[in-house]
N, C-alpha and C positions, 0 to 999 in steps of 0.2 A: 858084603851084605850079611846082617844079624839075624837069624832067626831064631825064634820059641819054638820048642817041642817039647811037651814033658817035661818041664819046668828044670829043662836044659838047654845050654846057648850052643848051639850048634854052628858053626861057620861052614856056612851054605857056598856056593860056587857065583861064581859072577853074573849076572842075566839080563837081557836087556827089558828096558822101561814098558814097553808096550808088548811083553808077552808073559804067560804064565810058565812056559818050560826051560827047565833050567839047563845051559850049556855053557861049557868050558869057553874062553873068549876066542880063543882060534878055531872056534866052530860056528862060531856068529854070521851070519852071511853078509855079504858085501853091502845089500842092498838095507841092512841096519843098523842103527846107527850103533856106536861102541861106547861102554862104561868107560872101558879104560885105554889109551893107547901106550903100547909098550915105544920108551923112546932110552935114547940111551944116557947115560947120567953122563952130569957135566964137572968138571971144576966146582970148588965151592964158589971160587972168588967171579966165576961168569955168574953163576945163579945168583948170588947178592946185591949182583946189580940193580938200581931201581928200574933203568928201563928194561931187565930181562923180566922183573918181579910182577911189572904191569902189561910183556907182553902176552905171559905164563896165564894173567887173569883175562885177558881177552881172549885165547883161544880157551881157557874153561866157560869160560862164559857161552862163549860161539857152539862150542857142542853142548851146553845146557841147553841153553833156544834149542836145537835139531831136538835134542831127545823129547822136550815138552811143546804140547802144541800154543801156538802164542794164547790161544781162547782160554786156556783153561791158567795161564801164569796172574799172578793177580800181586807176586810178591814186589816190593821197593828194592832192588839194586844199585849200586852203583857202580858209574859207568861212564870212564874218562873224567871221573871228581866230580861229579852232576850227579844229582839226586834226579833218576828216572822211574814214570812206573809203567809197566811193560803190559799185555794183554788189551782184549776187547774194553774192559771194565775201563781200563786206563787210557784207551785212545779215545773215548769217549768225552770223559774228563778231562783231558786235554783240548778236544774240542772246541766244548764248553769255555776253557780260560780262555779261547782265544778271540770269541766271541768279546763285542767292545760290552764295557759294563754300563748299562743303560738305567740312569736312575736322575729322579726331576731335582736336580740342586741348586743352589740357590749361585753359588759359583764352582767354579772345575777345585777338586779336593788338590791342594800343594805336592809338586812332586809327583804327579800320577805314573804310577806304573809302565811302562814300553808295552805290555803287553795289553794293559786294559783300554789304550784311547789308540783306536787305526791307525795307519799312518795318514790316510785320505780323508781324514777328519777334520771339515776348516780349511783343507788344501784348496783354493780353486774354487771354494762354497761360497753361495751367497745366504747373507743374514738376513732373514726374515722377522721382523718383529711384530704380533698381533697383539691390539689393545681390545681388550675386552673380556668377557665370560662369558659372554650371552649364545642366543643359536645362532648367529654369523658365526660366531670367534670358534664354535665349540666343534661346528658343521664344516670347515674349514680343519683344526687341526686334527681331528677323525678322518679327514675324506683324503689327507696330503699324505702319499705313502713317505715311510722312516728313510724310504729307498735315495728318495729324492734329492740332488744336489743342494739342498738346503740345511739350514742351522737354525732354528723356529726357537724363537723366546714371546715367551707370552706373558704380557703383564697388563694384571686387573689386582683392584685393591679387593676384590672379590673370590676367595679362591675354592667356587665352587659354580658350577650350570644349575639353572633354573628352570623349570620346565613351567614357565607361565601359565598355559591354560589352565591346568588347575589350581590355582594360588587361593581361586573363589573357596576350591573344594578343602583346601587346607587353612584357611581363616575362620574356619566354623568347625573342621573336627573329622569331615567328612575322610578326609585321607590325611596321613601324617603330615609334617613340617618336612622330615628325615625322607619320606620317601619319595621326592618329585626332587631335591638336590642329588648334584652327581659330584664328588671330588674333580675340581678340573687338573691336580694332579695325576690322577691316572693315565686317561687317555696320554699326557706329554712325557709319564714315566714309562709308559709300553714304546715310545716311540726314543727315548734318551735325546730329549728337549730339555728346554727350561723354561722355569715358569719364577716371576716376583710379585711377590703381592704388593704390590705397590700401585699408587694411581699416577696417572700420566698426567703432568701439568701444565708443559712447553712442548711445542714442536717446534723444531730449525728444520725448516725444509731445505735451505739453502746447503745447508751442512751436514745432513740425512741424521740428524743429532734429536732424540727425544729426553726432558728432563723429568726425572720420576722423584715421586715421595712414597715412602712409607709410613703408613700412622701406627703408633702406637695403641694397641687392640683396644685397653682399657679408654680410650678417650672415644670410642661409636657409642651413639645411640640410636631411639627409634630412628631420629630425621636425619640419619647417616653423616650427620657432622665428628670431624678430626680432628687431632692435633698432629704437628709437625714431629715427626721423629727422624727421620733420614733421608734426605737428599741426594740421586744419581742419576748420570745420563749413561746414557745406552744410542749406542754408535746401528745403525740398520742401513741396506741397500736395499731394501724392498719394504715399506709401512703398511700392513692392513688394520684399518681402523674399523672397528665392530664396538663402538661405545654405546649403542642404541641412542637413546634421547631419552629427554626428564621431562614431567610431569607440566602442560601447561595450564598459567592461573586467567590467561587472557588479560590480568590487569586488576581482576576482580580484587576489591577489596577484603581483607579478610580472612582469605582461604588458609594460606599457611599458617596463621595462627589458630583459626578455631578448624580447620576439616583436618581429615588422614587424608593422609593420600594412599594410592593402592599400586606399588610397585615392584616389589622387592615384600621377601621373605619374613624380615623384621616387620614387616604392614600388617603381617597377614598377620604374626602371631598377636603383634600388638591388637587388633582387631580382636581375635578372639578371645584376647584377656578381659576389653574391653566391653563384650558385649556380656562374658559371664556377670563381671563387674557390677552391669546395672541392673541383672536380673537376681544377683545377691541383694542391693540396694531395697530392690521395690518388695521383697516379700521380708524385709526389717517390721517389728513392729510401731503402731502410729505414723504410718507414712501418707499421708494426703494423696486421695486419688488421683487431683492436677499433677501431684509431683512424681506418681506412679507414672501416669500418662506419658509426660514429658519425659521421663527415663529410658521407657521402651519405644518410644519413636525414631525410628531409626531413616536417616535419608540418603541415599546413593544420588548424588549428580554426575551425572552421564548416562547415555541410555546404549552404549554401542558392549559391545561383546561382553569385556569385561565387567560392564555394571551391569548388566541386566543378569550375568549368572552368580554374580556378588549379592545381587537380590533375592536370588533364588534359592542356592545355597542357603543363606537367612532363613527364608523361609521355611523350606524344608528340616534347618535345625528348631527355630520357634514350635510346630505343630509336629514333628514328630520325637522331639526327645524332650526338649526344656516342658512342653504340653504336661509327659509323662509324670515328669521328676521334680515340679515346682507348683506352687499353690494355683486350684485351677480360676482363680479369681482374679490372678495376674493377664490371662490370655486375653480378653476384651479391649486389656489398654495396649497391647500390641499394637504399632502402627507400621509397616513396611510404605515409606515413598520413594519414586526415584522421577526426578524432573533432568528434562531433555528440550533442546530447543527445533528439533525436529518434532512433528506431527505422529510421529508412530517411533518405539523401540525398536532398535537394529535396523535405524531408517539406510544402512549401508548394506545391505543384503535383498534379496530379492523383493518388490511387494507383496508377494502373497505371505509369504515368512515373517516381514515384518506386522502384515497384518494380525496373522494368526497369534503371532508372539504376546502384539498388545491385546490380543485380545483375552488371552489365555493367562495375563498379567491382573485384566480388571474382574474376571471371573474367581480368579485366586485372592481378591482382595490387595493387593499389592496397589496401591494409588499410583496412578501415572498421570502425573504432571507435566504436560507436554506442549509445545508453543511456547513455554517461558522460558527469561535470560533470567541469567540469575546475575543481580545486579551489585548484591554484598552480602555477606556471611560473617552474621554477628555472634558472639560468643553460645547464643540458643536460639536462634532461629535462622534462615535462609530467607532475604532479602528478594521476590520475583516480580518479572515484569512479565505482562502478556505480550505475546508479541503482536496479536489480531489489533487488541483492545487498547494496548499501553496502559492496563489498569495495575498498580503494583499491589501487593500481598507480601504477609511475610509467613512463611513456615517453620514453625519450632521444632525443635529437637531433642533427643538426648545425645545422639552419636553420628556424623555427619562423616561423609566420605568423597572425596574428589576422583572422580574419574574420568575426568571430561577432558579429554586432546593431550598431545604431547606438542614438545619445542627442540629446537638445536641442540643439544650437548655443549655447555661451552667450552670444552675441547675444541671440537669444530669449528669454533669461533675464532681459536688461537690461528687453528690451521690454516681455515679462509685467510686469516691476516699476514701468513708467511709467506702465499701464492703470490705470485705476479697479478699487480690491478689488473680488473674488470673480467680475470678467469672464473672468479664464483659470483654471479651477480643473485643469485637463490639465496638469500640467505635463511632459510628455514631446512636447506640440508646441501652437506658436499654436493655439485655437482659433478658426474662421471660421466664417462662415453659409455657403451653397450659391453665394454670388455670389464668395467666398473674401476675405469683408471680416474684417479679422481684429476680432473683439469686443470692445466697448469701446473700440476707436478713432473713433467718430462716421463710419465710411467714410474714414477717411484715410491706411489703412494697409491692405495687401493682404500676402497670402502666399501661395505657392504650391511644390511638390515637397515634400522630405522634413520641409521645417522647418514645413508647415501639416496641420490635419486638421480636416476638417469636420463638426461636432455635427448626431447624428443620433437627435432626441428619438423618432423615431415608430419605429427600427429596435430600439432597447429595450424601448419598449412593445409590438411584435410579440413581441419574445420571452417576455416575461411572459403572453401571449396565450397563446402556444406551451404553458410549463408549465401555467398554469391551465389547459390543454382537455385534456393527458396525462394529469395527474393528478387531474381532474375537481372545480377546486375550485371553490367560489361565490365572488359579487360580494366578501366580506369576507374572501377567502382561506381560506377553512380547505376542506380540501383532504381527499378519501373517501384519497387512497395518496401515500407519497412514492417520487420517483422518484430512482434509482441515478443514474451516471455513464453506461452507456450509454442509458439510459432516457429521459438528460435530451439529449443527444448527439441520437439521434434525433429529437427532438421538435424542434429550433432547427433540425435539418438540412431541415425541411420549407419554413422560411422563408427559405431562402439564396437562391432565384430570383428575391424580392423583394425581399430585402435582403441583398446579397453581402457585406455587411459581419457579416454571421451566422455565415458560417463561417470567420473567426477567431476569432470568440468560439470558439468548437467547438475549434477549433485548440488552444487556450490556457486551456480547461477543466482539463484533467490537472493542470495546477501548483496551481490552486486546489481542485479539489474537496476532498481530504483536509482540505483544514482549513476549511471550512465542514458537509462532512458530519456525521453523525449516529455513534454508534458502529456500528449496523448495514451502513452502508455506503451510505446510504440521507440523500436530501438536503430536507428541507421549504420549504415555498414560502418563509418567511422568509430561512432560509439561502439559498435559490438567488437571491434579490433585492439580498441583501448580497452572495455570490458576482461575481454580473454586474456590479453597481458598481465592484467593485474591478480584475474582467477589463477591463471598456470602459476606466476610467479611463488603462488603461495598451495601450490600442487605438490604432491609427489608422482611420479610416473607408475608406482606398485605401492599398493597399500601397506602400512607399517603392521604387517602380521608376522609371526612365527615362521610360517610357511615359506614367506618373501625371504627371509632372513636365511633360512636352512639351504634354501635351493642354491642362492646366491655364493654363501659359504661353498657349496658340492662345488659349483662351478668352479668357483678361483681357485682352489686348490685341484681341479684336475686340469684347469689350464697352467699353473705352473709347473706340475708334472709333467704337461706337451710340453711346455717351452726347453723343461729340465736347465734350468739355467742361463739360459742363454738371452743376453742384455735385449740382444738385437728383436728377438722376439714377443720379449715381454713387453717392450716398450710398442712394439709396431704390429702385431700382431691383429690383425682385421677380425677374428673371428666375436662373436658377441653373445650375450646372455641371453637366453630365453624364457619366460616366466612362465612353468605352466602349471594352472590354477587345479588345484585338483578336488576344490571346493569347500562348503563355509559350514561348521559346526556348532551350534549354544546349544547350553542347557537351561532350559525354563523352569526347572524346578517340578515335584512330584513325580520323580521318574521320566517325567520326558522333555526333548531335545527339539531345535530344528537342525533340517541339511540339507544343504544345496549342493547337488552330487552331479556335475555336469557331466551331460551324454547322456545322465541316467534320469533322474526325476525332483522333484523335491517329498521331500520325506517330513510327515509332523506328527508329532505325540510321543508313546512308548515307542513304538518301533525305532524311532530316531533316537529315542532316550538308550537304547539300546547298543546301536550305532556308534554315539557319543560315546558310551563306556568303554565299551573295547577300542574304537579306536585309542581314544585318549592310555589306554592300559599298554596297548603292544608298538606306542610310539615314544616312548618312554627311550633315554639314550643308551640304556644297558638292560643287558639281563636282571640285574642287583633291583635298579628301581621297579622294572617290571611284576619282578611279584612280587617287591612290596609293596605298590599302587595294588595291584590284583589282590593281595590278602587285607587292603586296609578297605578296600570298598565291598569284598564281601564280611568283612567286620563288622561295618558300619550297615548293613543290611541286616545282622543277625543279631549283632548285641546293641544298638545304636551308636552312637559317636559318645567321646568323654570330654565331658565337660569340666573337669576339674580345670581348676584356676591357680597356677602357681603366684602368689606373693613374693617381689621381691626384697 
């Protein structure tokens, strides 16, 4: 050892590492470790040996370690020809490498590493493959822990989660575009999955084989049409199909040429371009007050969730921001309609809610045209019939919007056709058993949200229950009365606490009774058996909501985590879904909402409006959206919404 003194090098005495007093080395105590060990000299030609040279460096090595404690070594040594690094800092880090490297790729990188992919990776795993982005697809790969014996690949040409309920809110300005989308790469990169942007086009069920394309980005537009760019199949033991369903026209002539439709993210924004569009138009100068008129009339057909808060959102931009910021001579020729062929808006919610809704519609000025089909949808105006009166009208427009019912996926359509005949006889969604296995797949095929509905043999036989004990008939049907339309209304409504799926049937009686009835007015057990086949046929068992979707999702992914792989269980496995409803939110516009909070009450106005917000804010799928929902709505409260209009 060197030491300074007095700007003299003094050659100090030997001492050991963990003390300051200094002693000769044969005074060191046994129990510390030694700088040096006196040993005795060898031959030149033993010492130059390699293996004496390396075994010289493993025992200096050996009492380095003793003398320093491992926490505080942090230097690179090497060690048997290996680059090692030694200490806490470094066990650490080592760790860390051995951990698999979990990142969403599109295929496994050439050559990977030994150390970076398990060895139990794929061994013994079964592939799971989900179609979609929606909340099945999204509630599903969030709820499926990484743990799980599976290998999840998810492919949607879509590569991001949508948070629908507010889509209204984000077509108008109310909340961003950006902040109600999630990356649906994240959640599958926290978990080291895979994801393809690609859309699914074939199923081989026979062969667990799906055929994908990829489109080329620059060929999308508003109406989500593609071009072909890349073609692949992907091999799966287990399909969960989360396609939702698309937008139905019923037939109507017209629709997709002259209305939007309101689905998807590119709707909204297109909307909102569209709606700045005609309120630049109408305040140009020389513009004929008819063609003012005509510009700002705006129609929503549909009257259930999503139009009536498409309407209202309008609304609330018209009269509190564009009112502001555009000539006040333009507000008069506003016209907000929204025609429904139910008798009241949000005729699927409770009646006091729907009552209140429409009422709180025509008090706001928002025209509600209600009783009428809409028969065709000409280039400016809407085509209606009454349905009391069968008198037709047409209604003009400037900006027309569809949001009236959805249909099958024709995905599901391939599917159906790959099944063994007569397992999907529904053809308006997969049929599944209670565990959401879709039928006729042997269990190798799941569904779940809009695109599934699950067959329910015992909530039809309650209803036949129901008419036989109204109409008091015996074991062979013949029946002392036949019962009317409210008669028979009644009687199904006694079964709806038991089976919720009754009062749709109820719901969707009107369009069939007339042509099953009797000329009296009056429906026999026959009729009302052929009646109900034809209503269920075109039923779903759970309403096509958000809510249906998310839960269903929770489900199958914690039931493949019970099964944990295992064929025998997934396939046979008795246990079943349970839907529990935990109730219905709109917004009406001017700050308030309805809710139907079972167990609790129903709620209407501000307070509900209230209700709506937060909920809608802290169910958001991340942190990330959550306060940017949270900061865009109190943005939109303090500075208004921005109506600026990008050009493209």
């Amino acid at each position: 050892n060197i030491s300074k003194s007095r700007g003299r090098l003094l050659r100090a005495p030997p001492r050991t590492c963990n003390t300051r007093e200094t002693r000769p080395v044969g005074d060191v105590p046994a129990s510390f470790p030694r700088v040096l060990e006196p040993r005795a000299r060898e031959p030149p030609a033993a010492r130059s040996t390699p293996e004496r040279r390396a075994a010289t460096r493993q025992r200096s090595l050996s009492r380095l370690f003793e003398m320093f404690p491992a926490a505080s070594m942090t230097s690179r040594v090497a060690l048997g020809g290996a680059a090692v690094r030694t200490g806490a800092n470094a066990k650490a880090k080592a760790k860390a490498r051995a951990r698999p490297v979990r990142a969403a790729i599109s295929e496994p990188p050439a050559a990977p590493a030994s150390e970076q992919v398990p060895a139990a990776r794929g061994a013994g795993r079964k592939k799971v493959v989900v179609l979609g982005s929606g909340w099945g697809a999204i509630s599903f790969v969030k709820s499926l822990p990484a743990s799980a014996p599976y290998d999840v690949v998810l492919v949607s040409p879509r590569n991001y989660f949508l948070y629908t309920p507010l889509l209204p809110g984000a077509a108008t300005g109310a909340v961003e575009e950006r902040s109600i989308v999630e990356p649906i790469r994240r959640p599958i990169a926290e978990k080291g999955w895979k994801y393809y942007e690609a859309a699914c086009i074939d199923v081989d069920a026979t062969a667990k084989k799906i055929t994908c394309r990829a489109a080329d980005p620059e060929c999308f537009d508003d109406k989500g049409k593609d071009c072909e760019w890349h073609t692949f199949d992907v091999d799966y033991d287990y399909l969960v199909t989360a396609v939702g369903a698309v937008p139905n026209t019923f037939g109507v002539p017209g629709v997709e040429d002259n209305c939007m439709f309101f689905k998807e993210i590119v709707h909204a924004s297109r909307f909102r371009r569209e709606v700045n569009e005609r309120f630049e138009r109408a305040t140009l100068p020389d513009v004929p007050e008819e063609r003012m008129r005509e510009l700002l009339t705006f129609v929503v057909i549909g009257a259930g969730p999503t139009g009536v808060e498409l309407a209202a959102e309008l609304y609330d931009m018209v009269y509190q921001d564009v009112a502001k910021m555009y000539p006040s001579r333009l507000i008069p020729f506003v016209s907000i309609k929204i025609i429904d062929l139910q008798e009241k808006i949000l005729s699927a919610y409770d009646r006091r809610i729907a009552e209140y809704a429409t009422d709180f519609f025509q008090r706001a000025n928002i025209e509600c045209l209600l009783n009428k089909q809409v028969g065709e949808v000409k280039p400016d105006a809407v085509v209606i019939t009454d349905k009391i009166t069968g008198e037709k009208s047409e209604v003009p427009f400037g900006l027309a919007v569809w949001c009236s019912g959805i249909k099958l996926n024709p995905l599901c359509e391939k599917i159906m056709d790959s099944l063994p005949e007569g397992t999907q006889e529904n053809r308006r969604s997969l049929a599944c058993d209670k565990n959401l296995r879709v039928n006729g797949s042997n269990g190798s095929i799941f569904a779940v949200g809009d695109c599934a509905t699950i067959v329910r043999p015992r909530s039809m036989s309650k209803a036949m229950e129901l008419y036989k004990s109204a109409a008091k008939c015996d074991d062979a049907g013949e029946c002392e009365i036949d019962l009317d339309k409210d008669q028979i209304k009644a009687a199904l409504t006694k079964g709806v606490e038991e089976f919720p799926h009754l009062e749709e049937v109820v719901n969707n009686i009107d369009d069939k009774f007339a042509v099953f009835a009797q000329a009296n007015g009056r429906c026999t057990f026959d009729g009302f058996s052929k009646m109900l086949t034809e209503v269920d046929n075109g039923l779903r068992a759970l309403p096509a909501t958000a809510q249906v979707a998310k839960q269903e999702g929770e489900y199958l992914a914690a039931f493949f985590a019970q099964c944990d792989g295992d064929a025998a269980r997934l396939i046979g496995d008795e246990t079943k879904f349970e839907y529990n409803h935990k109730g219905s939110l709109a917004y009406i516009g001017k700050d308030a909402a309805v809710a139907d909070i079972p167990g609790f009450t129903i709620v209407k106005g501000i307070a509900a409006g209230v209700i709506w917000k937060s909920f809608e804010t802290i169910s958001q799928v991340s942190v990330r959206n959550i306060f940017l929902v949270a900061s865009d709505m109190i943005r939109t409260k303090l500075f208004g919404r921005d109506i600026s209009r990008f050009v493209d």
